[in-house]
C-alpha atoms as one frame of an Amber mdcrd trajectory, in Angstrom:
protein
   0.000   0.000   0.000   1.094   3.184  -0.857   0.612   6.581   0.973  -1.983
   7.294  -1.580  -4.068   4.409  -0.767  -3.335   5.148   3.513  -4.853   8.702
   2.978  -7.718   7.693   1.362  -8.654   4.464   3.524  -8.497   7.288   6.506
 -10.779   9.592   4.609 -13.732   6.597   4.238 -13.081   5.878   7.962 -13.160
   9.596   8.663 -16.345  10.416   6.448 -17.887   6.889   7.821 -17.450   8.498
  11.395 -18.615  11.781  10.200 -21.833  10.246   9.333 -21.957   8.921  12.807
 -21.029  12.421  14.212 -25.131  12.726  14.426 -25.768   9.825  16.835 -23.063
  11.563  19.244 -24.717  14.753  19.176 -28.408  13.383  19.662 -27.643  11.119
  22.763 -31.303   8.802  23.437 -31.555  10.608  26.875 -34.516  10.891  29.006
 -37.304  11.012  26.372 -35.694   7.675  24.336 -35.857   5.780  28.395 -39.085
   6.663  28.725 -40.654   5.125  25.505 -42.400   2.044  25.747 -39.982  -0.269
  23.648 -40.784  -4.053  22.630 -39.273  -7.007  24.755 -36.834  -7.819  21.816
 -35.116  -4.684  22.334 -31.339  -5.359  22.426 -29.320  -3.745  25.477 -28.454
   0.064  25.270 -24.707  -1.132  25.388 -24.607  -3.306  22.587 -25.682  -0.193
  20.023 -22.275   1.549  20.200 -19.557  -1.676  19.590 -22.446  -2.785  17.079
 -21.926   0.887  15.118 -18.194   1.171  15.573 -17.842  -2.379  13.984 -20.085
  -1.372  10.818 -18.825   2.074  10.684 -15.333   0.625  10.014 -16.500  -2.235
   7.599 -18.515   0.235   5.444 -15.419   2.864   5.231 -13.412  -0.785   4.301
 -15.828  -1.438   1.659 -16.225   1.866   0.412 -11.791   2.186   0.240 -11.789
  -1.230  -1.596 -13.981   0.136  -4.270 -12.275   3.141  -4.903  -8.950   1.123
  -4.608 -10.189  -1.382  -7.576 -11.899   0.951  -9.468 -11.215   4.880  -8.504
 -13.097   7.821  -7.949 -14.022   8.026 -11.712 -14.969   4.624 -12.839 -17.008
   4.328  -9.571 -18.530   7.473  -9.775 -22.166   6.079  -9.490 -21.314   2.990
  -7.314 -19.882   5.468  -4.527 -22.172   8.837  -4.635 -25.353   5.885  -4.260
 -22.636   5.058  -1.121 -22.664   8.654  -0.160 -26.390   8.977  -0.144 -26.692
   5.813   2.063 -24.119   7.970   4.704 -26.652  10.655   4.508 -29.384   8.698
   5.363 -27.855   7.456   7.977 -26.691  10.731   9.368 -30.048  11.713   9.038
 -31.722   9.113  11.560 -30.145  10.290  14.587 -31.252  13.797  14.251 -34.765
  13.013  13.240 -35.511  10.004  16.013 -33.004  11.493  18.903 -33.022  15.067
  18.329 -36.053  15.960  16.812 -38.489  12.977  18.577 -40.130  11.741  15.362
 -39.804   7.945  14.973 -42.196   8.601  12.374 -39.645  10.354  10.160 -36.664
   8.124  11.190 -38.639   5.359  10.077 -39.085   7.311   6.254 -35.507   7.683
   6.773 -34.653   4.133   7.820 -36.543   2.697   4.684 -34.407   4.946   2.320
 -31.478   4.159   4.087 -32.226   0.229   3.657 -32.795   0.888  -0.249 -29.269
   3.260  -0.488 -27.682   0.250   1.255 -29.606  -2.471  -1.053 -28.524  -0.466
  -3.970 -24.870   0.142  -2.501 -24.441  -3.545  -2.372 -26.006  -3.994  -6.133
 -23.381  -1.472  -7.621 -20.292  -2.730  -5.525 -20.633  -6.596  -6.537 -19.520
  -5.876  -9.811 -16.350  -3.541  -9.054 -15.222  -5.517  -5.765 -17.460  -8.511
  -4.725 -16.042  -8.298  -1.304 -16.662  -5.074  -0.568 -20.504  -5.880  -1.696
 -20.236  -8.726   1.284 -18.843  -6.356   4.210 -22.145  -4.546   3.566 -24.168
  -7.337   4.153 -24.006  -6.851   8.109 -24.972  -3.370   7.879 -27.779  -4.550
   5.563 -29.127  -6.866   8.281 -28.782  -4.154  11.126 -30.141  -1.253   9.410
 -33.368  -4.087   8.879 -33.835  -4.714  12.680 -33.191  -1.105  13.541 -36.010
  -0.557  10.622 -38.451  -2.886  12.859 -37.386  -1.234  16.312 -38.167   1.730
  14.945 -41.631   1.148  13.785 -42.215  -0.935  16.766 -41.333   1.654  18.917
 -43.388   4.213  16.819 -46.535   1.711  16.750 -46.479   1.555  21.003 -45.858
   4.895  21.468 -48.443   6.566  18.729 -45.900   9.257  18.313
């Protein structure tokens, strides 16, 4: 690997993070403890090693894309990977910050499609890079049903 290729793997992790940047700002707090959440409901501590973990294997995925293809060939591949960051930036402030788990769950849907569509584009550049996506895939679908579930027994 070449300085080149260093730099850039930091700047996925870095923009990956940056996404997350949201969920750090708009902590669950008092109002999130309060909601009437369903017995399936993983632990509050499992939420941050589960993010960290994806955060990293979507910047991987994301650097082993450019790194097969570049910025220019994978033009479409990696703005459609961009959007899906956005998305996900965008859930924290609408369910945490601005208390509407009905908009986080408009979000959450487009997120799941960005990511389903992510995964589409990367299989043909860099297979494996479509695979590391595969966890977030399956994450971003629970966190899809807590959030409606938590919507639906809360009518907020």
């Amino acid at each position: 690997m070449n300085v080149t290729s260093i730099a850039t793997l930091f700047g996925f992790v870095g923009t990956c993070f940056l996404a997350a940047s949201p969920g750090a700002l708009f902590r669950p707090g008092e109002w999130y403890e309060r909601l009437a959440k369903p017995k399936w409901h993983p632990p509050n501590w499992l939420f941050a090693p589960a993010w960290t973990t994806l955060y990293l294997m979507i910047a991987f995925s994301g650097w082993l894309v450019w790194r097969q293809a570049g910025f220019v060939a994978a033009t479409v591949p990696l703005v459609v990977y961009a959007v899906s960051l956005v998305f996900n930036a965008a859930w924290s402030v609408f369910f945490f910050g601005l208390h509407r788990p009905d908009f986080a769950f408009l979000d959450v849907i487009l997120l799941w499609a960005a990511i389903v569509a992510t995964i589409v584009l990367f299989y043909p550049v860099e297979q494996f890079s479509a695979f590391l996506l595969l966890p977030y895939l399956l994450w971003v679908t629970f966190a899809a049903a807590l959030n409606m579930a938590i919507w639906r027994k809360n009518r907020i």
